[in-house]
N, C-alpha and C positions, 0 to 999 in steps of 0.2 A: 142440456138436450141429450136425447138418447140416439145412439146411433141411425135406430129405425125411424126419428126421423129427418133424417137427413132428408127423405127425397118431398117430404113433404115441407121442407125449408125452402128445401130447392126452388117448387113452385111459387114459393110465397117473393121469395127475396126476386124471383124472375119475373113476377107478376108485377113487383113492385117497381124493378126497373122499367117495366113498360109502362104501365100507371104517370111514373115519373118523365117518360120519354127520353131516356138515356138512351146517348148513339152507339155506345158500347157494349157488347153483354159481356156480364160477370162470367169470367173464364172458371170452371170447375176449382182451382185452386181455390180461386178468390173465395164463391161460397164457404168450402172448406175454412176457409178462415174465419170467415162468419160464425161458421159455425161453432170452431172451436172456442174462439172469444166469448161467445154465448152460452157455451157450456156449461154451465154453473146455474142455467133458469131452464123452464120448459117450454117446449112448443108451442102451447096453448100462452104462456105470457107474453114469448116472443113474438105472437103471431096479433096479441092484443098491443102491444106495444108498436108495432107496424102502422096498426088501425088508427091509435092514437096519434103516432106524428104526423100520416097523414090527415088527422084531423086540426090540427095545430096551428095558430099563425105561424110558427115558425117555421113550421112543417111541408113547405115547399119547395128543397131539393131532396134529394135522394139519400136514404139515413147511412151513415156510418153506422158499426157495430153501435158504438160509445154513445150514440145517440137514443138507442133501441133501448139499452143499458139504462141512462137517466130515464128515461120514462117509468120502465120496470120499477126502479129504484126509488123511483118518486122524486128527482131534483128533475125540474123541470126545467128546461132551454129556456130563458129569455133573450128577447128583440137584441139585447146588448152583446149577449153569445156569439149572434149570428154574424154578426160583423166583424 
């Protein structure tokens, strides 16, 4: 991801916490780390990779980086993972 955009992450990964109903919000650190772990893909995949887990059966908590990560990647979370 490229610097610029961060703030368009920002809304994504905040949108997604509330989508998700997390009591907590992701402290600007946290994004930042997000982000940096993501670094290596683009906004448009990350933000499709979002789309997908929460389309997922497995995809109903709130995704870690590493999660956004396998989808991009194409190994996909199985029911067995989740446990």
């Amino acid at each position: 991801m490229l610097d610029s955009d961060f703030n368009k992450f920002n809304d994504l990964i905040l949108g997604a916490q509330q989508y998700y109903q997390s009591k907590e919000t992701l402290s600007p650190i946290a994004v930042k780390m997000y982000v940096m772990v993501l670094a290596d893909y683009t906004y448009p995949q990350c933000e499709k990779a979002m789309v997908t887990h929460m389309q997922s059966p497995t995809g109903q908590f709130f995704p870690k980086a590493a999660d956004l990560i396998r989808h991009i990647d194409g190994t996909p979370i199985t029911a067995d993972q989740v446990i």
